[in-house]
N, C-alpha and C positions, 0 to 999 in steps of 0.2 A: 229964759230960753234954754233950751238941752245944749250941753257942752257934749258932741257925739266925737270921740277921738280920732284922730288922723293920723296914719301910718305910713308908712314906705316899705315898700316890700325890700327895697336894697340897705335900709338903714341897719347899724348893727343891732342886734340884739331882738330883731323883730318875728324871728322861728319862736323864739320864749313867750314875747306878749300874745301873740298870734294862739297858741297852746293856751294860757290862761284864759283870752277871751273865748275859744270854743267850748272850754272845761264845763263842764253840765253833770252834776251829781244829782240823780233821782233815787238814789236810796232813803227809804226812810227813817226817821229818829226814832230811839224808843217807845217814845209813846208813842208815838203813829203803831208803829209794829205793834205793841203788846196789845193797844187796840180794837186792832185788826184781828190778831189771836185770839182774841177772847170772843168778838163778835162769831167770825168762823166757827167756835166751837160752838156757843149756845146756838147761831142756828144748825149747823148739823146734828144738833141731840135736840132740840125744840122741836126745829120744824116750823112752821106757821106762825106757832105762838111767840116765836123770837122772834120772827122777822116782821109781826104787828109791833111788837113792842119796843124792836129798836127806832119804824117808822114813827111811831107817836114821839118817841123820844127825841130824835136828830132831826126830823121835820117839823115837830108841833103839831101835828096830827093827831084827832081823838078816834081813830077806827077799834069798833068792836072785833071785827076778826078780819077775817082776806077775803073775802066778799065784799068787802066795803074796797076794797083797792085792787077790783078787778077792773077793768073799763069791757066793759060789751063794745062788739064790732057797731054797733049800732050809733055809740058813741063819736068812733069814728067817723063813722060817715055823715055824721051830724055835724061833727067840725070841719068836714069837707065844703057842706055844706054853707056850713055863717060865715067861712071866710068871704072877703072881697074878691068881684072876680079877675081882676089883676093878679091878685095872691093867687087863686087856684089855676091861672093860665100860668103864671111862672111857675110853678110846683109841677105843672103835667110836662111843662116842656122841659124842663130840667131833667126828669122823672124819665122821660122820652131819650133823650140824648144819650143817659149814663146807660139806661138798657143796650141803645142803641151798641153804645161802644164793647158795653160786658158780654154782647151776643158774640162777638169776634174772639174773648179770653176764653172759650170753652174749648175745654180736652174734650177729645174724643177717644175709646178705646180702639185699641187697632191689636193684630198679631199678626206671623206670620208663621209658614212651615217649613222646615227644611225637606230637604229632600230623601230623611231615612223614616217623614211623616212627622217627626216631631214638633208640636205646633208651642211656641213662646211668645209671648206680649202681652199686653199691660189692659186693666181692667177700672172704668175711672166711675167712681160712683159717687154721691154727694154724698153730704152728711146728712143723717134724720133729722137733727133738730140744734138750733144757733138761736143762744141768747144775745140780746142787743140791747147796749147798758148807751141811754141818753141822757145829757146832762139835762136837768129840768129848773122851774124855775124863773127866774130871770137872765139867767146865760143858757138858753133857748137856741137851739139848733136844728132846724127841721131840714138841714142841710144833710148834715150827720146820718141821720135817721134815711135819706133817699141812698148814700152813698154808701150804707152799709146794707142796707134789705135788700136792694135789687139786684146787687151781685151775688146774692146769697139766693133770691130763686128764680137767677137766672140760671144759675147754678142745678138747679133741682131740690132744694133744700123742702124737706115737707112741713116742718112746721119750723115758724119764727115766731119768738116771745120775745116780748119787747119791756123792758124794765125805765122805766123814767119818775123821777123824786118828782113831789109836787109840793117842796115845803110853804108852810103855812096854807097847805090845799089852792096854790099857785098852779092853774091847769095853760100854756100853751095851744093854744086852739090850732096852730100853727104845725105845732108835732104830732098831734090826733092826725090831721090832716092829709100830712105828708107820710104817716103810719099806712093812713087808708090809702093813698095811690101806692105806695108800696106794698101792699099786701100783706103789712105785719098779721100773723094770725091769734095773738093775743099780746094782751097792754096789761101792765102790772103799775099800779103808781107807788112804787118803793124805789128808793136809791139807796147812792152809801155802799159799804161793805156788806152789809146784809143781801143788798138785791144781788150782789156776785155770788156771796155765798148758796143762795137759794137755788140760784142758776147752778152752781155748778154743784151743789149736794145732793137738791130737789127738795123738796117738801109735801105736807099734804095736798098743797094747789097748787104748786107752781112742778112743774116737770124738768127731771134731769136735762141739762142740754149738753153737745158732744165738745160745743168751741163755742167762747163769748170773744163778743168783739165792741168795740165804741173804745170815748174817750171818757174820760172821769178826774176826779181831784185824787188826790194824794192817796186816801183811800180807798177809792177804788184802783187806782193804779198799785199801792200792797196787795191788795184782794186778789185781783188777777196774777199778780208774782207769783202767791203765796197758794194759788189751788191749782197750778199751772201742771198738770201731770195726772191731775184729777178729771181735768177738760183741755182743749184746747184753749189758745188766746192769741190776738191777731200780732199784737206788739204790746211794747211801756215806751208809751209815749211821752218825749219831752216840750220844752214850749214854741211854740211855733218860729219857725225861721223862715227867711228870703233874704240869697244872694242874688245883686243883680250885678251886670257887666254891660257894660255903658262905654261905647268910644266917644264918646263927647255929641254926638249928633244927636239925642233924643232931648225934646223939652225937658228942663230941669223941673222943672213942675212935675209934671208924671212922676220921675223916676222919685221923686221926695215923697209924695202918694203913696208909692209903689211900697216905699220901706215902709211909712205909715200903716200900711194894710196890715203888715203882718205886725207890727209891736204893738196897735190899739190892742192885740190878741189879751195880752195883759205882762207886767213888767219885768217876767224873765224873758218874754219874746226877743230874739236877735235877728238885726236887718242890719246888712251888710251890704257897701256900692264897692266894687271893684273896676276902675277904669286908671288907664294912661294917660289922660288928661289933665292935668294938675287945676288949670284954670276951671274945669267942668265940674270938679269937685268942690270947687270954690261956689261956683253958682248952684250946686244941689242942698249946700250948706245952708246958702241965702234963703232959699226957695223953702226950707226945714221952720226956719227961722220965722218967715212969712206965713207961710199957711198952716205952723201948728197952734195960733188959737183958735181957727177953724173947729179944729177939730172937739169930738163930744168929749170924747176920751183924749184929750191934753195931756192930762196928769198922768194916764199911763203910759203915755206915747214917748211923753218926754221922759220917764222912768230908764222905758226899755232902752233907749237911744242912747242914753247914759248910761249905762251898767252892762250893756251888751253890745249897744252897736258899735261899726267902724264905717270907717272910708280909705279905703286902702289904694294907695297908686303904686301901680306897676310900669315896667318897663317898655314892654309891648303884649299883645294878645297871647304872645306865645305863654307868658308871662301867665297871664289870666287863666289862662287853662290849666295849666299845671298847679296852680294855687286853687283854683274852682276843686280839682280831683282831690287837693290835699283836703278842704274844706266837707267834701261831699255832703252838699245842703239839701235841705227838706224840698226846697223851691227852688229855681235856679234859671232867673230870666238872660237872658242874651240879647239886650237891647243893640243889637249891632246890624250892617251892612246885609252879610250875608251871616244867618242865625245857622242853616242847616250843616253847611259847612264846621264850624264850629263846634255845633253839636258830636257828631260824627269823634270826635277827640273826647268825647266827655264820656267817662266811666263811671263816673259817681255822682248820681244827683236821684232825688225821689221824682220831679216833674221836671222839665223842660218845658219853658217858655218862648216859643222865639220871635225875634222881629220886637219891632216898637210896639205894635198895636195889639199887644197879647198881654193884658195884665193878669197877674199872678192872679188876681180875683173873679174871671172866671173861671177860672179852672176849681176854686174853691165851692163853686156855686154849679155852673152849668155849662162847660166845656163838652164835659159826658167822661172824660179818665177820671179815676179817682179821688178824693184829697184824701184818702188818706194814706198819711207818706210816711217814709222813716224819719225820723229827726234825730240829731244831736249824731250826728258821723255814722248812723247805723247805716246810711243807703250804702255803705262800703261794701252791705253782704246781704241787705234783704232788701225788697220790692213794696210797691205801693199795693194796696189793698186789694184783691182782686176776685174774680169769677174761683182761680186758682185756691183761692183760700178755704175755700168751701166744697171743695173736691177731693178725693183721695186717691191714690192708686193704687190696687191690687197688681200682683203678677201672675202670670197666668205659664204653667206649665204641663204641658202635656205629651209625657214620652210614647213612642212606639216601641214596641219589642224591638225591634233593632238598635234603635237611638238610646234604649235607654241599656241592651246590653255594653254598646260602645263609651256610653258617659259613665257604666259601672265602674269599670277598670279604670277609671281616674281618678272617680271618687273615693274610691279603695281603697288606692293607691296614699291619697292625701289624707283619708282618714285615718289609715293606718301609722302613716308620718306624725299623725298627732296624737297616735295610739286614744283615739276613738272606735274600738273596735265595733261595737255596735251599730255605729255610722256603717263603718266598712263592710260588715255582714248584709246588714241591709240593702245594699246598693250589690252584693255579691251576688243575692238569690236574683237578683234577675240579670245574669248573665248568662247567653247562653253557651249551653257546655262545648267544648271542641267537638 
């Protein structure tokens, strides 16, 4: 059974453990890197031909060129198709919901004028074109694939290419699928560091895109690092997290579930219970104990729970929150009285949770927000996934001969102070003369 550590927020020495267990290092080893290096380069001086022949290589794939690892729209809709109609009612309604929600995250351009005519404000336009890197395979995601395309044209994005590995020619009928209610506008089956590279170089068949987003292994998360300036990219994501906060009233069965969800992720995953109740802790342990040979995934569950997780008691709620902010987790339920309340206090967390009956795992699936969140303390300073992602802003400025002889003389002024005289000239000639 997983030995999952237990702490005290007042005991000494627990700001130190507390630091260790969040510690999360995603940089990569030498060979990861020089790897990565090397791939990068052969496909940007290849083209095509590298990116065939790293897929035969790292997938076992024997494609003659990129025609062979294109998927036609038709494809898709063939796998929309064979699925089960359970599978495709879950899929639309999912599909349904996150739109619903991504229709509310759209900027609108706005300006206004002053009153010597000059007109300023902000101009909000998508991006052309967002690649979307899915993991393929047997760790299959047709989640992934709804939660990153549909904010992308709901957004207005005109075309979305979709990159998914299909090692050993392992196709997801599941991901087609969820491509086709999504509207991806083309399917590529290459993964790995090559399909970022392609993405974000271009090739003969595959097209430059502006911002790549999705999750990936160790090399595609280099890949993205490493051409980040080249294109955009959404995050580097770490391994899945959930803090929950529990005042001892919810089933301890759930809330042991609850961390379960996110550690099966796999064995750096961390789930974390934070509650005042020492005795509740005791019965979430029991409850750990009991329903993880349940579980498919055992062996990773109990991994995670040993090498990352905690149970931490605190003093009171007040307690909880201030340790939640310190913690700023990927997930973050509030299995308490009053959730909303509480929330309201919380500054750092990628989702909120709240109430008993809100498990983290619809939100993963089909709430309609995102999952995809910051992890490892980044919710301190960026946001979960959004419509926003895939929009940019222009500024918009438009002087009048009056407005803009009045802003000359300041600009001038400041130019001059930083002896940019050119600056200052130019903003001189349209001043008008005394």
């Amino acid at each position: 059974m997983p030995t999952i550590r237990k702490l005290n927020a007042s005991d000494a020495g627990f700001d130190e453990t507390l630091e260790e267990l969040l510690a999360w290092d995603s940089v990569s080893d030498d060979a990861v890197f020089n790897t990565v290096m090397d791939i990068l380069a052969n496909v940007k001086s290849r083209g095509d031909e590298a990116v065939v022949e790293f897929s035969n290589r790292f997938d076992r794939l024997q494609a003659k060129g990129m025609q062979e690892l294109e998927v036609p729209v038709s494809r898709l809709q063939q796998a929309l198709k064979s699925i089960s109609e359970e599978h495709r009612a879950a899929l639309q309604l999912a599909a349904d919901r996150i739109k619903q929600y991504a229709d509310h995250q759209k900027m609108e351009s706005w300006s206004y004028t002053e009153d010597d005519g000059t007109l300023l404000g902000q101009q909000v336009t998508a991006l052309d074109r967002v690649g979307l890197y899915v993991p393929g395979g047997k760790a299959a995601y047709p989640s992934s694939v709804l939660m990153n395309a549909i904010p992308a044209k709901v957004a207005g994005v005109e075309e979305l290419v979709m990159v998914v590995p299909t090692p050993d020619g392992e196709i997801n009928e599941l991901v087609f699928a969820a491509a086709c209610i999504a509207g991806v506008d083309r399917v590529f089956t290459i993964g790995g560091a090559q399909a970022v590279a392609a993405l974000a170089y271009g090739t003969e068949t595959i097209p430059q895109v502006d911002k790549i987003v999705g999750p990936g292994n160790i090399y595609v998360a280099t890949a993205k690092r490493m051409v980040f300036g080249t294109v955009g990219i959404d995050m580097i994501a770490g391994p899945s997290e959930i803090l929950v906060v529990c005042d001892g009233k919810t089933d301890p069965d759930w809330i042991a579930m609850d961390l379960f969800s996110q550690a099966e992720h796999d064995e750096d995953a961390q789930a974390i219970l934070i509650s005042p109740d020492a005795d509740f802790i005791a019965q979430v342990e029991a409850s750990i104990k009991r329903l993880i040979p349940e579980m498919e995934r055992a062996d990773i569950i109990k991994q995670s729970l040993q090498g990352r997780g905690a149970m931490i008691q605190v003093a009171d709620m007040d307690a909880a929150v201030e340790l939640v902010n310190r913690i700023a987790p990927e997930h973050l339920e509030l299995s308490i009285d009053d959730p909303q309340a509480m929330a309201t206090r919380i500054r750092h967390a990628g989702a909120i949770f709240m109430g008993r009956y809100t498990a983290e795992a619809l939100g993963d699936y089909c709430a309609g927000p995102n999952h995809v969140l910051p992890t490892s303390r980044t919710a301190r300073f960026s946001s979960p996934l959004g419509v926003y992602d895939f929009q940019k802003r222009s500024s918009l400025i438009m002087c009048s001969a009056e407005g803009s002889s009045v802003l000359g003389k300041t600009a001038s002024t400041l130019a001059r102070g930083e002896g940019l005289t050119a600056h200052a000239r130019s903003a001189e000639y349209r001043i008008k003369p005394k």
